[in-house]
N, C-alpha and C positions, 0 to 999 in steps of 0.2 A: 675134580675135573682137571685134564692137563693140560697144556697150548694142543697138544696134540688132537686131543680129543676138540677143542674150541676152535680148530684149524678146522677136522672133518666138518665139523656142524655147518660152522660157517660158509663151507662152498655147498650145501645144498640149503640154506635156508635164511631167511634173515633173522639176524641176532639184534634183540634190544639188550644190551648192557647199562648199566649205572654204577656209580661210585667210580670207585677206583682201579675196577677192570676197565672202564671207558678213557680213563683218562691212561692208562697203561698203553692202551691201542693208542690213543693219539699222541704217544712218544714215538711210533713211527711213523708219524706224519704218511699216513694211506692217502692216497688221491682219489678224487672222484672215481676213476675207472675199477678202482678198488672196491668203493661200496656199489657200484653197478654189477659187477660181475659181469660174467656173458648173458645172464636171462636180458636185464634192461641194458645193456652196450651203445644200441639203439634209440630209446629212449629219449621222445625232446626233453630239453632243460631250457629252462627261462634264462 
């Protein structure tokens, strides 16, 4: 699978990753709005 392909996925679905594909993503420090996408944008948060 490429970023490419993990790119598509990821704007229509939520992805659970582990190891060291998670900690890859959190080398670019993604914000909140990030893991929201536009479905939850709205969304309360505590």
């Amino acid at each position: 699978m490429t970023q490419t392909d993990i790119t598509a996925h990821a704007a229509r679905r939520i992805l659970v990753l582990d190891g060291a594909m998670g900690t890859m993503i959190q080398q670019h420090k993604p914000g909140e709005e990030v893991y929201r996408g536009t479905r939850f944008a709205d969304w309360p948060s505590d």
